[in-house]
C-alpha positions, -999 to +999 in steps of 0.1 A: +000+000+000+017+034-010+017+060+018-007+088+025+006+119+026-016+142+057-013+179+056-020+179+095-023+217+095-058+210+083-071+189+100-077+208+137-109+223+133-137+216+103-173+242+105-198+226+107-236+232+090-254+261+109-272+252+139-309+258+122-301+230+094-307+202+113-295+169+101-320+141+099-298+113+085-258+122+087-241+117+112-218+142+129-191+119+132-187+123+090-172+159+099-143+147+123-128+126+089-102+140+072-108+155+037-082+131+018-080+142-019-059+124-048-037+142-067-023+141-101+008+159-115+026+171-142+053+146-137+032+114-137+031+110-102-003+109-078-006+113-044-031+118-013-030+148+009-057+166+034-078+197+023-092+220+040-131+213+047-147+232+015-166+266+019-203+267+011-213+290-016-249+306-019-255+282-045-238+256-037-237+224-013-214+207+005-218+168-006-198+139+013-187+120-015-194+081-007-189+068-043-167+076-073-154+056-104-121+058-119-123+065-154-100+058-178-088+095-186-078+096-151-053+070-160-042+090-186-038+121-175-017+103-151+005+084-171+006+105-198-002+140-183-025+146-214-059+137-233-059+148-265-046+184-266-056+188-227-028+185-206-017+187-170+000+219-163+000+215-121-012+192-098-050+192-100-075+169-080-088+137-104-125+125-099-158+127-124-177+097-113-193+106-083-223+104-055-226+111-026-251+128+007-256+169+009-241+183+042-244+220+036-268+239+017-263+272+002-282+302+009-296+303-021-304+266-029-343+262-022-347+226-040-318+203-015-325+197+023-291+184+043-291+145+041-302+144+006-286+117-016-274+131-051-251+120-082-231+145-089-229+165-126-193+173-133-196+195-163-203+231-149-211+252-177-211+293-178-253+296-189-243+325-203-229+317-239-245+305-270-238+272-268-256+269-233-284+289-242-294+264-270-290+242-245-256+222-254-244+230-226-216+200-224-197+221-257-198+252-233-163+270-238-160+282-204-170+245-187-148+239-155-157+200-156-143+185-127-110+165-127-099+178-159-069+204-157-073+230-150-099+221-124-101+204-094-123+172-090-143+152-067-118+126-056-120+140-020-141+131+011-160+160+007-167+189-019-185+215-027-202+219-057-232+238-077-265+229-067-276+233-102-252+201-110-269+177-081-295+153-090-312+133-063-313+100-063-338+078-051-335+057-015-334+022-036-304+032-053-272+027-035-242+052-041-223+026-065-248+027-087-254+067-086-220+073-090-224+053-126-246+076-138-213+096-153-199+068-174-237+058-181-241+094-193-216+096-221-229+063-235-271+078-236-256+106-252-238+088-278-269+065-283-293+092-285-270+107-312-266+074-329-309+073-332-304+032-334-340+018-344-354-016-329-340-043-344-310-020-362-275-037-359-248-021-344-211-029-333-193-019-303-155-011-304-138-017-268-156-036-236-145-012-212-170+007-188-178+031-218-183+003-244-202-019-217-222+010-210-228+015-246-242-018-249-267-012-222-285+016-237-284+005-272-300-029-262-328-010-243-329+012-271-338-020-296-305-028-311-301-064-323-279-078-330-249-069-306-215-075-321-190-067-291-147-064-293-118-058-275-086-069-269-088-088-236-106-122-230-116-114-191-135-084-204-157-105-228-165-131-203-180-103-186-197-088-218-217-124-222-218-128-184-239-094-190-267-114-220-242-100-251-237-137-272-217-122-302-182-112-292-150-109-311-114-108-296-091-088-310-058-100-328-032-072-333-013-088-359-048-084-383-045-054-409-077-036-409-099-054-434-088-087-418-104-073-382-136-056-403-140-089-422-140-111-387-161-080-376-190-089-399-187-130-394-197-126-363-224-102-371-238-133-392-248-139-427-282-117-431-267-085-420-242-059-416-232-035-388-252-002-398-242+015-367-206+011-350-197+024-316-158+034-318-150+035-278-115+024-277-102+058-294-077+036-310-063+051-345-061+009-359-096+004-338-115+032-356-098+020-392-112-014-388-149+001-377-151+020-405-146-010-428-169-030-412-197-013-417-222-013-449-223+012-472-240+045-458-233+029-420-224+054-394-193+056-367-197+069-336-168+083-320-170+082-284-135+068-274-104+097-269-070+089-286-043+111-299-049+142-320-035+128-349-053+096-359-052+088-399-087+075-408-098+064-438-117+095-450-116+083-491-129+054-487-155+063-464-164+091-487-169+068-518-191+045-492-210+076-478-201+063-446-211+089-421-191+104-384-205+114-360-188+125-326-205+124-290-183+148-266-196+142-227-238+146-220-265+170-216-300+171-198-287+134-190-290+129-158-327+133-149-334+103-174-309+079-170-312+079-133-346+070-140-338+043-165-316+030-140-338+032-109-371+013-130-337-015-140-345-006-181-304-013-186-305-042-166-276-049-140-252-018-142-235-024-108-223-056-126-194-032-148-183-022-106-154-054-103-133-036-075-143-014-047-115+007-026-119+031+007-111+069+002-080+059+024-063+035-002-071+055-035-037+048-043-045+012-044-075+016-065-049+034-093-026+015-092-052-016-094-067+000-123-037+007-142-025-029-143-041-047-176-032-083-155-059-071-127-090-078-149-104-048-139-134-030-158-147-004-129-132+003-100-151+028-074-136+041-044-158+047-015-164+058+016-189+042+045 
């Protein structure tokens, strides 16, 4: 277990909620933890320290965070310090995939009461530019989304964050599962841009939590059939374990057309993929997707890779093979908490394969970062 680092100058004396907010359901004790954040630096190193107890804006609340996912650009901007042309500049606090119970309330929130259980929106957008007006909010230039440099994220014990970004959740869900709501997120918004019909067939690029999650909502969605890849064997035990029957593994060694030929095999014989899911962000991944699919098919880039993938823009022309980009979620999480909550995905907690306290976030990195773990999800919590 790697050491935690404890700035013990904070942790004397923590404020706690005003005397006329009483608190039904949280306990007191909650406030005597320390506020134990993970993070990330330039240098590809991460580490755990304590912050402060956050301040309470007028429109914001304090939220104990009992549940968040590591997502895979975590693991990035770790070991490589950058997504895309987003990179880490100073040390920043990671942490997207979160839920957690309200502790403070702002002066101005009217719709949270203290002890409210929420999921918690990352993407805080300005509601002032174009973009947000017409209600794409997640292309807002001015976003501070949490956990992505240069802002701080929700990997802490506690946080405070916008009201206008908290969604309850109801008492039959447990934190886990509201703090999938993120990753859940990205794949309804890439379905709903998709439009797949009932009985449409589609094929899903990568069986990580994104592609998993993918496959959730295009099957509730009507999808059929399913055609399901990636590289590692664990990943598509747990892609049938979740009802998917067509899977394909991977070889590296295939050229493009060799993958998009074993692509459509295990489609089967009456049909070809008309929609394919790119979640990997893979430049060799995205080459082989675009093959696969029938003439005037579409690819839907969800996956994030390096700026300069080659695709096969000729050939896709000639095809009319259409692209189509999903970037984040918006208006999101109302509806798939309740797809969720009335079990319309089916089993989500089964993507969670490794759970880690707040005190050994370390762990859950490192864990996360090692392909010979077998894991898919892994969710740090706190009881």
């Amino acid at each position: 277990m790697s050491p935690v680092a404890l700035d013990q100058t904070n942790s004397a004396v923590k404020p706690l909620p005003a005397a006329t907010k009483t608190m039904p359901t949280v306990s007191r004790e909650v406030l005597t933890r320390p506020n134990l954040a993970l993070w990330v630096t330039k240098d590809h190193k991460i580490y755990q320290k304590e912050e402060p107890y956050p301040s309470c804006g007028p429109d914001d609340c304090v939220v104990h965070v009992k549940a968040t996912g590591i997502c895979g650009s975590e693991i990035h901007f770790w070991k490589s310090g950058r997504i895309g042309d987003c990179c880490v500049t100073h040390d920043i606090i990671l942490g997207h995939e979160s839920s957690g119970q309200i502790l403070e309330v702002g002066s101005n929130v009217q719709n949270f009461q203290i002890g409210d259980r929420v999921s918690i929106e990352p993407g805080v957008s300005c509601w002032e530019c174009d973009m947000c007006i017409r209600g794409r909010y997640n292309l807002c230039p001015k976003v501070k989304f949490s956990g992505t440099p240069p802002s701080d994220g929700t990997m802490r014990r506690f946080v405070a964050h916008p009201a206008r970004f908290l969604h309850k959740i109801p008492d039959t869900m447990s934190f886990a599962t509201a703090a999938l709501i993120e990753p859940l997120s990205v794949a309804y918004n890439a379905v709903r841009r998709a439009k797949p019909y009932l009985g449409q067939p589609i094929l899903i690029c990568g069986a990580g939590p994104i592609g998993l999650a993918t496959a959730l909502c295009a099957r509730a969605a009507g999808a059929s059939p399913i055609v399901i890849t990636d590289l590692e064997q664990n990943r598509l035990d747990q892609v049938r374990a979740m009802g998917f029957d067509r899977t394909l593994k991977i070889d590296l060694s295939w050229d493009r057309l060799t993958t998009a030929s074993k692509m459509r095999e295990v489609m089967g014989t009456d049909c070809l993929p008309q929609i394919a899911f790119e979640a990997t962000g893979a430049g060799s991944s995205i080459n082989s997707a675009c093959y696969a699919l029938e003439d005037g098919g579409t690819l839907l880039q969800i996956g994030c890779g390096k700026p300069d993938i080659e695709i096969p823009l000729m050939s896709m022309g000639f095809r009319e093979v259409n692209i189509v980009t999903s970037f984040r979620y918006q208006q999101s999480w109302p509806v798939v908490i309740r797809l969720v909550a009335e079990g319309v995905l089916g089993d989500v907690d089964a993507l969670i394969t490794h759970t880690f306290p707040v005190e050994r976030t370390i762990d859950a990195f490192e864990t996360c970062a090692d392909r010979s773990n077998l894991a898919i999800k892994v969710q740090i919590v706190d009881e």
